[in-house]
N, C-alpha and C positions, 0 to 999 in steps of 0.2 A: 463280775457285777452284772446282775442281768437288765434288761431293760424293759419300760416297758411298750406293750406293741400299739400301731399305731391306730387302734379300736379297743383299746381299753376298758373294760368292763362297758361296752357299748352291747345291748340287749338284741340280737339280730334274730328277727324270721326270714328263714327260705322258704318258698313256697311256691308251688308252680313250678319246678325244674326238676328235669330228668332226674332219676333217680342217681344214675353216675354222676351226672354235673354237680346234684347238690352235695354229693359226700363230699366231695373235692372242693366247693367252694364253703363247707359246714369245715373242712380240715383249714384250709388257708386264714378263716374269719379265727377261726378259734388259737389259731398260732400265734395271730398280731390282737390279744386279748381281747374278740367279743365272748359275751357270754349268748350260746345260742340255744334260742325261744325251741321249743318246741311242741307243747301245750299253751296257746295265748290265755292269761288270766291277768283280770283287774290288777291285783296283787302286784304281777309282773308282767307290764304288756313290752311289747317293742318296743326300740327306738328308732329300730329302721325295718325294713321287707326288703328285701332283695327275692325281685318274679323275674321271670320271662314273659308271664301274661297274669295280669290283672283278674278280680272275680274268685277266688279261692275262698272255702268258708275260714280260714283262718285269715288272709287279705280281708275279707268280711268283717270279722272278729276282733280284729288288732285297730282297725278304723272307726268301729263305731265305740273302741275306748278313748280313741282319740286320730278325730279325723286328720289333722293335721303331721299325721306320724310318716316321714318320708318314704316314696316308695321308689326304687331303682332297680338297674339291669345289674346283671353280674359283673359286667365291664366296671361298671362303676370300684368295685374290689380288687378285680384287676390293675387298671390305673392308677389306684390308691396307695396298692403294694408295690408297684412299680415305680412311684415318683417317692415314696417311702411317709408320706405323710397322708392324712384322712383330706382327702378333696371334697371341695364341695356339691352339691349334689345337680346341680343347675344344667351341666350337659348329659347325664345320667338319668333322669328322671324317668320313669315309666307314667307315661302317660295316662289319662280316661281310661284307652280301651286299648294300651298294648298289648300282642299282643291278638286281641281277637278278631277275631273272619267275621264282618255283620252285613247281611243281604235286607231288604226291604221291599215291602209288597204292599200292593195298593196307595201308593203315595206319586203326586204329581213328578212330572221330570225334573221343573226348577225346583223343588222342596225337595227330591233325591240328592241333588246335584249338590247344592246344598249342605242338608246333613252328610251325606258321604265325605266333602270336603272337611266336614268336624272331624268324623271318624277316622281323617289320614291324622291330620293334625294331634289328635289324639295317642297315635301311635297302631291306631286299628289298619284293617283291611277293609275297603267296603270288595262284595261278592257280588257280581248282575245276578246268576246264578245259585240257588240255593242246594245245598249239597250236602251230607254228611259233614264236613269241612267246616261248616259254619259252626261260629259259636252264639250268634244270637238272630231272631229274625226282628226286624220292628214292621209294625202294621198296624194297623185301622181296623183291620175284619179277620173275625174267624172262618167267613165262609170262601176260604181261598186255598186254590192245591197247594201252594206253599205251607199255608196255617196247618195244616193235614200233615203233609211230608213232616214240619218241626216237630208235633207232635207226637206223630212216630217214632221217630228217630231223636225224642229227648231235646231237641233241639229250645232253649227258653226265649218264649216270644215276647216280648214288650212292647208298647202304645212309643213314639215316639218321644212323652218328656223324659222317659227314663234315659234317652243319649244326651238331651237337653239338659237337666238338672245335674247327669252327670259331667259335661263341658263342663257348665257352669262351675261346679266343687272342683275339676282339675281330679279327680278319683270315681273310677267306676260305681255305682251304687248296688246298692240290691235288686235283684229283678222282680222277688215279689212285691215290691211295694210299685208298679207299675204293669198290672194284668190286662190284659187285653180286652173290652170289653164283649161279649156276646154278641155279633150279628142280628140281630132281628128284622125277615124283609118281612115287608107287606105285599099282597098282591099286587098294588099297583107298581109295586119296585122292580116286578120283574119284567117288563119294557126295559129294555137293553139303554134307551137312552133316560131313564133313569136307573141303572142300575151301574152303568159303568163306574159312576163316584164310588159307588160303595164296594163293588166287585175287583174291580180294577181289570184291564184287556189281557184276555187269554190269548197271547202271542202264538204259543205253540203250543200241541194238544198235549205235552208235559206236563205243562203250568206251570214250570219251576225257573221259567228265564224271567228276567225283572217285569214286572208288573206294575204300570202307569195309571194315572185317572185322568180325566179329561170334566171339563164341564158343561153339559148339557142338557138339555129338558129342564123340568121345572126344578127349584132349589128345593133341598129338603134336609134332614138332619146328616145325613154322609156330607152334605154338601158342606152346611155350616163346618164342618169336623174339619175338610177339608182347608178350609180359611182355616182354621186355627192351628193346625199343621204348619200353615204355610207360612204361620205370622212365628210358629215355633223354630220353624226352620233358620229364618231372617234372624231371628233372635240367637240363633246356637250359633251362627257364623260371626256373630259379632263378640260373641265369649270365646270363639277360639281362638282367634287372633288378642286376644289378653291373654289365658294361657299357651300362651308360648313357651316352653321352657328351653 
């Protein structure tokens, strides 16, 4: 008499994992009966993900059928088959931004400090240093070696509510719904002390180690952006410590 396993017609996308990993973890789901997703469709979305890192166009895809769709590590399957029963998902959870390498330019120290502390929380890496390695930059301005370097190197940039909104949901978002606006200086911007809000200090002739703002000279629109970064930031730290998971 057979039995049945302990994922039972349970609908699973892998995504995000080494190709070796996922056969292996696509063999074991499918042993203890999930049925697994491989094309996400309305029709038939997931009921779970199982990533390593969050951001996949099918993560993408499977979320915005239904944002509430759980998302986990492989451990999670592990533990599951090893205690012999489907555990819950509460110490497993893949967080916002598991997962990802995210560096930041042009944003104050306390408002780094700050969202950086979301992005651990989250399951992310914050980077001082921007790198091939990174998976996201967040910034204020495209007129920065950093904004240059991502772009080269594919790197996708976002305005800071895109980490913000994402805390908030407890799931990564889309990055283009969060573009970076254009630069635009005017001559009077380029007096260094007002230009720093907007530029943020070239530490090293790299440009690629972290990049701060300061506030000085007369206020102007970086400046306001600035303040509202900084009231985004205060705001993200208080949605991470909700999701907890």
């Amino acid at each position: 008499m057979s039995h049945a396993g302990i994922l039972q017609d349970l609908r699973v996308l892998i995504t995000s994992v080494r190709e070796r990993e996922k056969g292996q973890l696509q063999k074991v789901a499918a042993e203890q009966g999930a049925v697994i997703v491989g094309a996400v469709t309305a029709h038939d979305p997931p009921h779970l993900i199982i990533t390593r890192r969050v951001g996949s166009p099918k993560y993408f895809a499977a979320l915005r059928l239904n944002a509430a769709t759980p998302v986990v590590t492989p451990e999670w399957l592990a533990a599951s088959v090893r205690e012999g029963r489907r555990l819950t998902y509460a110490h497993h959870r893949a967080g916002a931004f598991h997962g990802l390498v995210i560096c930041f330019s042009g944003l104050a120290v306390a408002d780094k400090n700050k969202l950086a502390e979301a992005v651990t929380r989250g399951g992310g890496v914050h980077s001082p240093a921007l790198s091939k390695d990174c998976t996201h930059l967040v910034t204020v301005s495209t007129d920065s070696d950093k904004y240059r370097f991502a772009q080269r190197y594919d790197i996708p940039c976002v305005k800071p509510e895109w980490l913000v909104a994402s805390a908030a949901a407890g799931c990564c978002h889309e990055e283009k719904a969060y573009p970076v606006a254009p630069t635009v200086l005017h001559p009077k911007n380029f007096q260094r002390e007002n230009s720093i809000m907007l530029l943020g200090e070239q530490g090293t002739s790299s440009g690629f180690g972290e990049q701060t703002t300061t506030t000085s000279g007369k206020e102007g629109g970086a400046a306001i952006e600035s303040r509202q970064v900084s009231q985004l930031a205060t705001h993200v730290v208080h949605i991470s410590f909700i999701n907890v998971y």
